[in-house]
N, C-alpha and C positions, 0 to 999 in steps of 0.2 A: 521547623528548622532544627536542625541538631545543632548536638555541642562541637563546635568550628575548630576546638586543638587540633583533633586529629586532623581531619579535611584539607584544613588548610594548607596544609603542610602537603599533600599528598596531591601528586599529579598526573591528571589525568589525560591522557593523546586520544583521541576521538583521530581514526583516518576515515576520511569522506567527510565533504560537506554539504549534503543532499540534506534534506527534508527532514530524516531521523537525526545525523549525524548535529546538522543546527540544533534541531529539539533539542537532544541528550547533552549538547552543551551549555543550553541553560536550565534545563532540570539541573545537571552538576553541579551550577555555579550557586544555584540557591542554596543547596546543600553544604555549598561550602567549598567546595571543591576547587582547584587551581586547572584550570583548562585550557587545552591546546586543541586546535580541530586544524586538520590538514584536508586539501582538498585542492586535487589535480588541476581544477578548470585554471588557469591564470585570470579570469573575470569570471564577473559575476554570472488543480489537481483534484479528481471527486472524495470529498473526507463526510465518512460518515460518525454518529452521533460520539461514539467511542473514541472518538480520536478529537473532535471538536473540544469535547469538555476538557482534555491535556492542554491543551493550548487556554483553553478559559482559563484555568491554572497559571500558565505560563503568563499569560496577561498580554498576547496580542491578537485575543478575539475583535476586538473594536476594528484595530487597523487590520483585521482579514477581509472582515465583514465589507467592505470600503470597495473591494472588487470583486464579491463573492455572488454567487445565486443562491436562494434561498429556493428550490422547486419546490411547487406543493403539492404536486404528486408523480408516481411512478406508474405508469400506461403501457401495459404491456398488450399488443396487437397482433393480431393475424396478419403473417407475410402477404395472402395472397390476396384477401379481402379489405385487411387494414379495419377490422373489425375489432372493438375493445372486447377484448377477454377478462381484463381484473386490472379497476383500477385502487390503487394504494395512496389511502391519502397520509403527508408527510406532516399536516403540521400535528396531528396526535402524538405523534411520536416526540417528534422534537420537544414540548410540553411535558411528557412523560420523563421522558431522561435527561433532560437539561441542557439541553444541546441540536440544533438542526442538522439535517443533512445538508450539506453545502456543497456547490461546484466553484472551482476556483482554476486560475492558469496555476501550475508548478512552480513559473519564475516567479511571480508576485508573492507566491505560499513560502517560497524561499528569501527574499529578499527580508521579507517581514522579519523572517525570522533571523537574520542575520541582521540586521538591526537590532534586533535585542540584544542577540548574540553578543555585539560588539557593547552595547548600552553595559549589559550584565559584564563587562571584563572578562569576554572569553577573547583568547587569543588567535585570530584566524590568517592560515598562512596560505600563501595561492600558490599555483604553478608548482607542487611537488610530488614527485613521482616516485612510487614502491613500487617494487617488485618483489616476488616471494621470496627470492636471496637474502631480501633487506630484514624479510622476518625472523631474527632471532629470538628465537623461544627460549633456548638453554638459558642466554643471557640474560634475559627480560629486555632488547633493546630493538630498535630501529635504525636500518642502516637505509637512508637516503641514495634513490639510485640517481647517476650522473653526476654524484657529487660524492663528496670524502665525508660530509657529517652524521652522524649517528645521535641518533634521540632519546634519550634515557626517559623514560616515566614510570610509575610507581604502576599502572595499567596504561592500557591500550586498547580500544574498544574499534573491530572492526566494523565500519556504517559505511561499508565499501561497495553495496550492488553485490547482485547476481552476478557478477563476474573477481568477486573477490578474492583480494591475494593473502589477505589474512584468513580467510576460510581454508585454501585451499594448503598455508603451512599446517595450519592446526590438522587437517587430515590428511597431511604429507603423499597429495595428491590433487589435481585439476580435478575440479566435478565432471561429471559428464555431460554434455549438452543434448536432452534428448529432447527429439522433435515431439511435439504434441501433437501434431497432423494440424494445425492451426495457423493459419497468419490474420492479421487487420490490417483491413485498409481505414485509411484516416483521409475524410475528405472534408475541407473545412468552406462553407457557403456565408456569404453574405445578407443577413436579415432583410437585410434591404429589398434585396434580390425576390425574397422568398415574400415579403408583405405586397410588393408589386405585383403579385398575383392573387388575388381576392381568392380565389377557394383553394390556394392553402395557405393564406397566412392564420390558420387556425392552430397548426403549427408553432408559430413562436409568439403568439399573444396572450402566454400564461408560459412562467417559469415552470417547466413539467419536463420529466426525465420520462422518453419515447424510447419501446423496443419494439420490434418489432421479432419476431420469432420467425423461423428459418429452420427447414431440414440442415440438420448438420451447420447450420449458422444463425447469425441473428443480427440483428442493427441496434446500436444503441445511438440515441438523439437526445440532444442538448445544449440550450443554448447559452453562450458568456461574452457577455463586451460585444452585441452587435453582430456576432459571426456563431451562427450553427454548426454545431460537431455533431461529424456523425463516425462511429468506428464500428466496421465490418467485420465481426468475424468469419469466417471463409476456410472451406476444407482446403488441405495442401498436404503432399507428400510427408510420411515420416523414412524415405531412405536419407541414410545420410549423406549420401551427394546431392541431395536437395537442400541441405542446411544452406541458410544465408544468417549473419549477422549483422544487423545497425539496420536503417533504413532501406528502402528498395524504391523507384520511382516509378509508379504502374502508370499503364495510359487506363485514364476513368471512363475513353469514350466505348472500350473492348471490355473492362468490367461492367460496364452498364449492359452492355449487350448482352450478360449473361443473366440477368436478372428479370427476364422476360416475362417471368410468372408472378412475378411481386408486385404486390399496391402501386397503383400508377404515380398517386401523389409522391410516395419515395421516388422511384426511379423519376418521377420528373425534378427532383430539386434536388437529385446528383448532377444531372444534367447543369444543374446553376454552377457546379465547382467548376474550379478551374485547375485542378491539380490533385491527386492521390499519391500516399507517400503506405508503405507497407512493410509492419515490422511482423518476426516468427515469433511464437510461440512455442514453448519448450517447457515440457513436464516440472511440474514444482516440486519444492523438495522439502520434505516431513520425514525429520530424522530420527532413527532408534535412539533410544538410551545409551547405545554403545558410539553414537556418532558424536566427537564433543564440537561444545560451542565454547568450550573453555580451554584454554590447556593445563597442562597439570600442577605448573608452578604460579598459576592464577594471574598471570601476568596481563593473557591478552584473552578477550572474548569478542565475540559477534554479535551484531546484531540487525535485525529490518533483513532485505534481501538476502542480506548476507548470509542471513541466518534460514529462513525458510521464506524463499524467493514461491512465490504462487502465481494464479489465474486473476484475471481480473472480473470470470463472472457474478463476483459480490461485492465489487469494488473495495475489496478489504486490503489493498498493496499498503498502505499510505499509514493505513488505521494500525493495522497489525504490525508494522515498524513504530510507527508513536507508544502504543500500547508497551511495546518490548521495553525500549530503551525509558520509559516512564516507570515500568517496573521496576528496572536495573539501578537507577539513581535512586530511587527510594529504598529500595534495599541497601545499597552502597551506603547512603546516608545515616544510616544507624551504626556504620562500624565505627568502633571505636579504639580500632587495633589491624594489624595484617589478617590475624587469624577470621576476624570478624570478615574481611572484604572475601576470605575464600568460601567462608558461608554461607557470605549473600550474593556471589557467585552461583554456587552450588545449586541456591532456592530460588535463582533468576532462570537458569537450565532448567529445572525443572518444571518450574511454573507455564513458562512460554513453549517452551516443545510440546510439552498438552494442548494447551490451546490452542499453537498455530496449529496444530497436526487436525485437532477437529476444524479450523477455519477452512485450511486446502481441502480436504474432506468434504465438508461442506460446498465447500466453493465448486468442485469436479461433479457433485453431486448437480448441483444446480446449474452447470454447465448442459451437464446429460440433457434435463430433463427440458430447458427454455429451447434448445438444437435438438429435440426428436423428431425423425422420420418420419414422414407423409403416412396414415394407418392406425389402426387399432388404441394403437398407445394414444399415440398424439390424439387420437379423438376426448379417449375420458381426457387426458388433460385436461384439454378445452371445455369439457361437460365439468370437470371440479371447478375451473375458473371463473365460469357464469354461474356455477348455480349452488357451489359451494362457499358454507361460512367459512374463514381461516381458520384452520387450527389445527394440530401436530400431522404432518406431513403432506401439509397444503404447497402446492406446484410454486408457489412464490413463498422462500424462506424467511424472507424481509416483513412480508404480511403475519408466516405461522407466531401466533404470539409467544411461543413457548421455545421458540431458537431467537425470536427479534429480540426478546429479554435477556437470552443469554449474549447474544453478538453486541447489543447496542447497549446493554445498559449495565456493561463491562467498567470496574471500577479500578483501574490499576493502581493507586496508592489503597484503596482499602484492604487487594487480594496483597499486597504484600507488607502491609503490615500485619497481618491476621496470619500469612504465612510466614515471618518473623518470630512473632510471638508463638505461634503452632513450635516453631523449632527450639526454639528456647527454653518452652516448657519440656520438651522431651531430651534437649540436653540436659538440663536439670534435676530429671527428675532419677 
């Protein structure tokens, strides 16, 4: 904990109250810090190792854990055969770095943490709305849209989504929305459903995280609270009169039909849903040096989607927003002056634009290679997958022990105190 003169005194606006946006409000608060998190809704998720141990910190592991999945391993299949290619077992890891891979709903990862939130004395306001008008930079202020009031804070930390307005002032521009050629379907089945059939409830009678691999797609299976998820990734147009945003309601009985060639056991316990819902996918974003996540009077920064919005084939959405904004208050928490908050700014930019830039990297990589083409390729794959040990560019990144150390056993209060200190010594010297 730092020394609380300065902190105290100095206040911090978190817009968004999603997942990071709660987190980074009570990182702040232990640091000392006076915080406000605003956050649109007027009422009131897969986390791996790296992001678990932020919250052990935080101190609502216990109450996670309470409706969480603990899988103990990750089973990656043949689309056509439903043959195991490589299975990965979870509880090593979790042992190793301190922390499980967990499945969890979003609302409950949320709630949690907004209970703390409130416990720690963070201030959280509902039903308010920005828009980028509202973002004065020159000022350092916050203009409330629909209404006349204006929010003064000493920062402002954008935890706004992929579709943020505090991004898009800082580069005094909308991002662009590009199509990935990707959408998911989300179709969610009844356990029950699925145990009622004796040869597959083999399926859901061990917590295990199920892909099944696909030209150009893939399934991923899991199960929380009684009800199996499964989410479809699926090729889709990249012209832009095909963009859609927010959900989409597909008939499951016309996407089943297309899957003619895949594992019978899948397509029969799509068959058990009762509904598919279908969100796009759009190119992630891994920013130059020259793109800030700061502006120049240090007033407001980004972070989580906001900051480098990605793919979900490493499940690292959730992780690498925790990560960020864990970094960001631990840096912030050493300042002991303005000057100090522009330099733990500066080595928060720095730090995290690396790293997410290798995660989406990584993550597009491992997109390619779990969705290759019926052929050649896709064969070795599957010959590394049976008959290869893991290790440095092994088909499953999560198993290479030499990226799983670097992704999973990721230490955000160590890289920023040691990147603190690194600057300190070269200011000084």
């Amino acid at each position: 904990m730092s020394d609380l003169g300065f902190q105290s005194n100095f206040h911090v606006c978190i817009i968004g109250g999603g997942v990071v946006g709660l987190a980074g409000g009570i990182l702040l608060r232990r640091q000392g810090f006076r915080v406000t998190v605003l956050e649109r809704d007027p009422t009131l998720q897969t986390l791996h190792p790296n992001a678990v141990r932020v919250l052990q910190e935080i101190g609502v592991f216990e109450k996670m854990m309470a409706k969480s999945i603990v899988p103990l391993s990750i089973i990656l299949k043949s689309y056509t055969t439903g043959q195991v290619l490589h299975k990965q077992d979870l509880k090593e890891p979790a042992t190793k770095y301190g922390a499980p891979l967990l499945t969890l709903h979003r609302a409950h990862l949320r709630q949690v943490l907004y209970d703390e939130a409130i416990a720690y004395g963070v201030t959280i306001r509902h039903g308010i709305k920005i828009n980028v008008a509202g973002v004065d930079l020159a000022n350092g202020i916050l203009k409330l849209a629909d209404t006349d009031e204006t929010i003064h804070a000493d920062l402002f930390i954008g935890a706004d989504g992929g579709e943020s307005v505090v991004r898009t002032a800082l580069l005094g521009r909308k991002p662009e929305a590009i199509p990935h050629g990707k959408i998911v379907h989300r179709i969610l089945i009844q356990e029950e459903d699925i145990i009622a059939r004796p040869h597959l409830k083999y399926l859901v009678e061990q917590p295990n995280i199920i892909v099944w691999l696909g030209p150009e797609c893939e399934a991923v299976t899991y199960g929380l609270d009684g009800v199996f998820n499964v989410a479809f990734t699926w090729p889709w147009s990249k012209a832009p009169e095909d963009i859609f945003f927010g959900a989409q309601t597909v008939d499951l009985d016309d996407f089943r039909a297309k899957l003619g060639s895949w594992e019978p056991d899948l397509r029969e316990i799509l068959g058990l849903g009762t509904s598919c819902l279908r969100w796009m996918f759009f190119e992630p974003v891994a920013d130059d040096e020259q793109t800030p996540w700061v502006d120049a009077a240090g007033k407001f920064c980004i972070v989580g989607d906001a900051a480098h919005r990605g793919l979900p084939y490493l499940g690292q959405g959730a992780a690498a927003g925790i990560e960020s904004v864990s970094t960001l208050a631990e840096l912030l928490g050493k300042a002991k002056n303005q000057d100090q908050v522009h330099e733990g700014l500066g080595i928060y930019q720095r730090l995290r634009k690396e790293r997410t830039g290798h995660v989406i990297r990584a993550t597009l990589k491992t997109g390619e290679i779990w969705q290759m083409a019926d052929g050649p390729l896709k064969e070795e794959r599957d010959r590394q997958f049976l008959h290869e040990t893991p290790t440095v560019g092994y088909p499953n990144p999560l198993a290479d022990p030499f990226f799983q150390e670097w992704l999973w056993g990721f230490d955000a209060t160590r890289t920023a105190n040691e990147a603190w200190d690194a600057h300190q010594r070269e200011r000084n010297s």
